[in-house]
C-alpha positions in Angstrom: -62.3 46.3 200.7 -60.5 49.1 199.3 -62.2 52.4 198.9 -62.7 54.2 196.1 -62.7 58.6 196.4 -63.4 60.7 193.3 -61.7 63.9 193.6 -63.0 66.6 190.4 -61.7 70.2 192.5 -59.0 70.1 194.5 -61.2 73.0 197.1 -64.0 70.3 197.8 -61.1 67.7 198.9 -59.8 68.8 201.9 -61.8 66.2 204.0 -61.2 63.2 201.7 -57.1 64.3 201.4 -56.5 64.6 205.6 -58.8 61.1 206.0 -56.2 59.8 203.3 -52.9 61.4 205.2 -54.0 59.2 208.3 -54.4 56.1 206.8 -50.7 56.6 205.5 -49.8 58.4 208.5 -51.7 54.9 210.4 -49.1 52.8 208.2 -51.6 51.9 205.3 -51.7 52.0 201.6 -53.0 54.8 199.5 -52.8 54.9 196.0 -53.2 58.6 194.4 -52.4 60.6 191.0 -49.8 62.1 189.8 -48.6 64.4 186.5 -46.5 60.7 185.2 -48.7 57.9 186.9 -50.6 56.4 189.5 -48.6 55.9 192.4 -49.1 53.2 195.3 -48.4 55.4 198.6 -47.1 54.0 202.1 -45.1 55.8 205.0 -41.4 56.3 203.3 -40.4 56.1 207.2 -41.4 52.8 207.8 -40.1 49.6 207.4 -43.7 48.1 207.9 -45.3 50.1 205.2 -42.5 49.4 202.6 -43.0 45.7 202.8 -46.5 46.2 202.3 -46.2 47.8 199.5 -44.2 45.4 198.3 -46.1 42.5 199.0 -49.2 44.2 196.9 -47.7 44.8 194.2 -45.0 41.5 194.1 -42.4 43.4 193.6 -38.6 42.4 194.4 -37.6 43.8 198.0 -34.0 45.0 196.0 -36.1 47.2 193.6 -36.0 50.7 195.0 -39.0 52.7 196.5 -39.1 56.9 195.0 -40.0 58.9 198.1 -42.1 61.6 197.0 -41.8 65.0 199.1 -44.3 68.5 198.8 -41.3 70.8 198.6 -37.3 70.1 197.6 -36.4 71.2 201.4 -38.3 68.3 202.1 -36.0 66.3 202.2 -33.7 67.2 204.1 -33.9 65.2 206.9 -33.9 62.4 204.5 -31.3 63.0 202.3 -27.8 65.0 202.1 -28.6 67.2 199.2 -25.9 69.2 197.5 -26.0 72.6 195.5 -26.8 70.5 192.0 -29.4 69.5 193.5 -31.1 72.4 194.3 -29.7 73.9 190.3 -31.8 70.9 189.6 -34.9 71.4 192.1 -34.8 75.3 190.7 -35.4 74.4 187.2 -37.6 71.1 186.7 -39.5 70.9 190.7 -42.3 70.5 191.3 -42.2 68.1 188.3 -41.4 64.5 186.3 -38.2 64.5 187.8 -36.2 62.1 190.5 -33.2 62.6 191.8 -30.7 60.0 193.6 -29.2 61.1 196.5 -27.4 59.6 199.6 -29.5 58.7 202.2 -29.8 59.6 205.9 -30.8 57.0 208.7 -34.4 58.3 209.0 -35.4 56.4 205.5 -34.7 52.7 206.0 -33.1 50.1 203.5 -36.2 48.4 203.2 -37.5 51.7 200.9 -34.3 51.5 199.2 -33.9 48.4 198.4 -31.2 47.9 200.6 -29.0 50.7 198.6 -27.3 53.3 200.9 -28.8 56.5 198.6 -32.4 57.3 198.2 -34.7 58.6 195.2 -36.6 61.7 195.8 -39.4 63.6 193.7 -41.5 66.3 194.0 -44.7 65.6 192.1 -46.9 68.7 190.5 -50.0 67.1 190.6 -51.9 69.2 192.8 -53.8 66.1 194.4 -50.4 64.5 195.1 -48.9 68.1 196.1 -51.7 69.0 199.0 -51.5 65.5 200.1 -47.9 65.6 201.0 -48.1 68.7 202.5 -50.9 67.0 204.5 -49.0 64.2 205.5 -45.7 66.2 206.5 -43.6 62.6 206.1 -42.0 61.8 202.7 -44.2 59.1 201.1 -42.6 56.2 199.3 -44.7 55.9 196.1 -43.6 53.0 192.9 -46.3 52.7 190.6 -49.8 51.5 191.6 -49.6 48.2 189.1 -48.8 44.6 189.5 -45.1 44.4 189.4 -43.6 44.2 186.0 -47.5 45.0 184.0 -47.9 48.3 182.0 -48.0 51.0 184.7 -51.6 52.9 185.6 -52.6 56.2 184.0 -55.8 56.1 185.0 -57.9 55.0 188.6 -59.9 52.1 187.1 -55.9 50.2 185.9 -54.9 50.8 189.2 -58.3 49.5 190.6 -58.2 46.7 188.5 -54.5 45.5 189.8 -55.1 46.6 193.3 -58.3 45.8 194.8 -58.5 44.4 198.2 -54.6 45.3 198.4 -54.5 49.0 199.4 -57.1 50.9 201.7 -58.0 54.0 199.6 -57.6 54.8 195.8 -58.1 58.5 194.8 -59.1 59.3 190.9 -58.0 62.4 190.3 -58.6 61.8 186.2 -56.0 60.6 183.7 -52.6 61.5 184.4 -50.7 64.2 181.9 -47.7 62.8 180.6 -48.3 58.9 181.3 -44.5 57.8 181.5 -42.8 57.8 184.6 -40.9 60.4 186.1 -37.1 61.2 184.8 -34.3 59.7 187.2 -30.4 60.5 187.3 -27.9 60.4 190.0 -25.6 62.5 191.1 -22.0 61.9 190.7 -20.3 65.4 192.0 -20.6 67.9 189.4 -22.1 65.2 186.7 -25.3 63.2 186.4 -25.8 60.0 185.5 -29.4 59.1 183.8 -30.7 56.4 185.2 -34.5 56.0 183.7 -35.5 58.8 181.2 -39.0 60.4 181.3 -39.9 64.0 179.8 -37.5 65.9 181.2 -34.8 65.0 178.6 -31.1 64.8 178.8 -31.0 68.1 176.3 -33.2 70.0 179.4 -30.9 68.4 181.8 -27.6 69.4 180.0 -28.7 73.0 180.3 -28.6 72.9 184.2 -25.4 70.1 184.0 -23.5 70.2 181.1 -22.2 66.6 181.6 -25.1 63.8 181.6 -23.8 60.4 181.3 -27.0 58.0 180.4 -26.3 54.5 182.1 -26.0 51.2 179.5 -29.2 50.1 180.9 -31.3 53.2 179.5 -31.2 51.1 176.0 -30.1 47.5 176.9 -30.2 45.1 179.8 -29.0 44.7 182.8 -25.6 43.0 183.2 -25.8 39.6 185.1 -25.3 40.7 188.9 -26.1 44.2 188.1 -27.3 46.2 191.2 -30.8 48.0 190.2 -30.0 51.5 191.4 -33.9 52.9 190.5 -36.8 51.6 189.3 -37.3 50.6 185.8 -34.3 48.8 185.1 -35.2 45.5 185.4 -34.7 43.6 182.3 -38.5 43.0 182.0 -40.6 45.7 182.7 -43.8 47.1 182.0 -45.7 44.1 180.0 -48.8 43.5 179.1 -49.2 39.3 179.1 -49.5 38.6 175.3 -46.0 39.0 173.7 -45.0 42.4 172.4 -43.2 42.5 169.1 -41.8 46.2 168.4 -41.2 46.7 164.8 -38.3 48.2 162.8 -38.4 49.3 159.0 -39.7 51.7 156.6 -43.2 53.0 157.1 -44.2 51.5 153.8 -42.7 48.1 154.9 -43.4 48.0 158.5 -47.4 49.0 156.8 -47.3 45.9 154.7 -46.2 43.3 157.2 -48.8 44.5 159.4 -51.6 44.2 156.7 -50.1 40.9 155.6 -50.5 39.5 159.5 -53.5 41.0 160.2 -54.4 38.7 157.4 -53.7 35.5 159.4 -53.2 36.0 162.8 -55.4 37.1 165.4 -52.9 40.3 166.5 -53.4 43.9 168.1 -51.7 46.7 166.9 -50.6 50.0 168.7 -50.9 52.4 165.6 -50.0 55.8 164.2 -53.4 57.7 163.7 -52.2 57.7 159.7 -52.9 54.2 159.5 -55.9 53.7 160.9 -57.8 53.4 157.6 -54.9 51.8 156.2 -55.4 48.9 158.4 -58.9 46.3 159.5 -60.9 47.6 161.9 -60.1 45.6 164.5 -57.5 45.2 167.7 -56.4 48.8 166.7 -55.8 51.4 169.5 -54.4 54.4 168.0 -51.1 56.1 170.1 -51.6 59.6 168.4 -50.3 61.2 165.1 -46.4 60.1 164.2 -44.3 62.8 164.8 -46.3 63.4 168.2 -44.1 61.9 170.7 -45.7 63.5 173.8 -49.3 61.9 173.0 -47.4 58.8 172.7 -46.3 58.8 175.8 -49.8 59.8 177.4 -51.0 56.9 175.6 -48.8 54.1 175.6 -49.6 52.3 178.5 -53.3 52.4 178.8 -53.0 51.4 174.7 -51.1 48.3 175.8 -53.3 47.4 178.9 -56.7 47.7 176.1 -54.9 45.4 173.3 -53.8 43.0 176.4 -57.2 42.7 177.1 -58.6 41.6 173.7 -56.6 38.1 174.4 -54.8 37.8 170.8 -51.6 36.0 170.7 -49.7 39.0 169.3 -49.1 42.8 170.0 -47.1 44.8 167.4 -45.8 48.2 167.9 -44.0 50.3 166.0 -39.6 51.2 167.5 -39.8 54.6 168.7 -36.7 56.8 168.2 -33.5 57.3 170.8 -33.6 61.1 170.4 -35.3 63.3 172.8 -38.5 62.5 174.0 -38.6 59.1 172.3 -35.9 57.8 174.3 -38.4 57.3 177.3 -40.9 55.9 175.1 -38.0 53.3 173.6 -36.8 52.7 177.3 -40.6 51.4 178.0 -40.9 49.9 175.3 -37.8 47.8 174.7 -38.3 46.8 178.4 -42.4 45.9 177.4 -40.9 43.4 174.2 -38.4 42.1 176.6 -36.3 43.8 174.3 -38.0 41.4 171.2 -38.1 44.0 168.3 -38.6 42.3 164.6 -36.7 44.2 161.3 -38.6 44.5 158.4 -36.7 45.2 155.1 -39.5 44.6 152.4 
């Protein structure tokens, strides 16, 4: 059975927090908050634990593992940092930002998918942060969801996809931002965005003025493609029913929504605006239209609540590519299986 610890101040944790560094220190599964999302914790050291997390979340053995660390220097004896990424550590760590580096022996190819480089983040949840420095060991952490579902921003999602798979889940409340973390490689004095998340590639030009953002940011993968993080599988954070994102004018995206609300049994992931523009029912709001950031806090646990109302249907509205938005268009294209619908009247 996998137990369930309720953390509300960090000072009245220290018990439940060292009980959960041995059971990941003893090779188990812990699954604990952080500022982006849940994520499913195992020993980043071991090829045991990395197959078992894995094998409870079905995921593909070639789709990297993040090791998360308490402190940049962290990981050095995992990884063969360089001076960007320390620029890099200096201005976004602790924080929603992973960074590809080439790996050292003591992280084996089962946490990294078999690649020869290795993710690393420093998360600033304070839960996550005083369990690490607990632990001591970098701690291989992918979201705590079934493989390929909308990822967890709260304990009860990552309940719900996990019981009886991991030892110990710790609610630390809803998580801040609600995408996952930022990733880019580095390729000598350039980076390469490989997922994007909140840091953006305008904050991440001002430590490296060259960021090159990978063709699978906004498309697919290539046939034969090696996945270099996570999130870049061509299918990717889905709720079951079929996700349609829509593209148009507000007034015409606003009518075809009316019109198949009309005569189809669909939910719809809606501006707060249109909330009384719109039947009362299978609505979960995403936030005001011009606030991207409560989008993002939202998105997933809106998709996971209109998945669970069993319509046939889930429209959404095509975020923008610009700032921001371009993480919540990277989830979301990836959500639709990249199905998005143009309205033009």
């Amino acid at each position: 059975m996998t137990e369930l610890v309720t953390i509300h101040r960090l000072a009245d944790a220290e018990q439940d927090l060292s009980r959960a560094a041995e059971i990941l220190r003893d090779g188990g599964l812990v699954v604990f908050p952080t500022e982006t999302v849940y994520g499913l914790g195992g020993d980043a050291r071991r090829d045991a634990s990395a197959k078992k997390i894995y094998a409870a979340k079905g995921r593909p053995s070639d789709n990297p593992l993040i090791i998360h660390v308490a402190t940049p220097e962290d990981a050095e004896p995992y990884a063969f940092t360089c001076d960007l990424y320390y620029k890099l550590a200096r201005a976004f760590l602790p924080g929603p930002l992973t960074i590809i580096l080439p790996k050292k022996d003591t992280i084996p190819l089962s946490t990294t998918g078999g690649l020869d480089t290795v993710a690393v983040r420093c998360p600033s949840h304070p839960v996550a942060h005083r369990l690490l420095e607990k632990c001591g060991f970098p701690v291989a952490a992918p979201s705590a969801n079934r493989s390929g579902s909308p990822s967890p921003t709260c304990a009860a999602h990552a309940l719900a996809d996990l019981d009886g798979k991991v030892d110990l889940i710790i609610d630390g409340g809803d998580c801040e931002i609600g995408l996952e973390s930022t990733i880019v490689k580095i390729d000598g004095d350039s980076l390469t965005l490989l997922r994007p998340g909140a840091i953006t590639p305008d904050a991440l030009s001002l430590v490296c003025p060259t960021v090159k953002i990978a063709d699978a940011v906004l498309g697919q993968l290539k046939e034969g493609e090696k996945v270099l993080s996570p999130g870049m599988k061509y299918k990717h954070y889905a709720p079951s029913s079929p996700l349609v994102l829509l593209d148009g004018a507000p007034d015409a995206v606003l009518r075809f929504l009316q019109s198949e609300q009309a005569t189809k049994e669909c939910a719809i992931l809606c501006y707060d605006e249109e909330i009384p523009l719109l039947k009362q029912k299978h609505l979960f709001p995403v936030g005001v239209k011009e606030d991207l950031a409560a989008h993002g806090k939202t998105l997933f646990h809106a998709l996971r609540e209109a998945d669970a109302t069993g319509v046939e249907v889930i429209y959404a509205h095509l975020p923008p590519k610009e700032g921001l938005g371009l993480a919540l268009y990277n989830r979301m294209i990836r959500a639709a299986a990249h199905t998005v619908r143009t309205i033009d009247n």
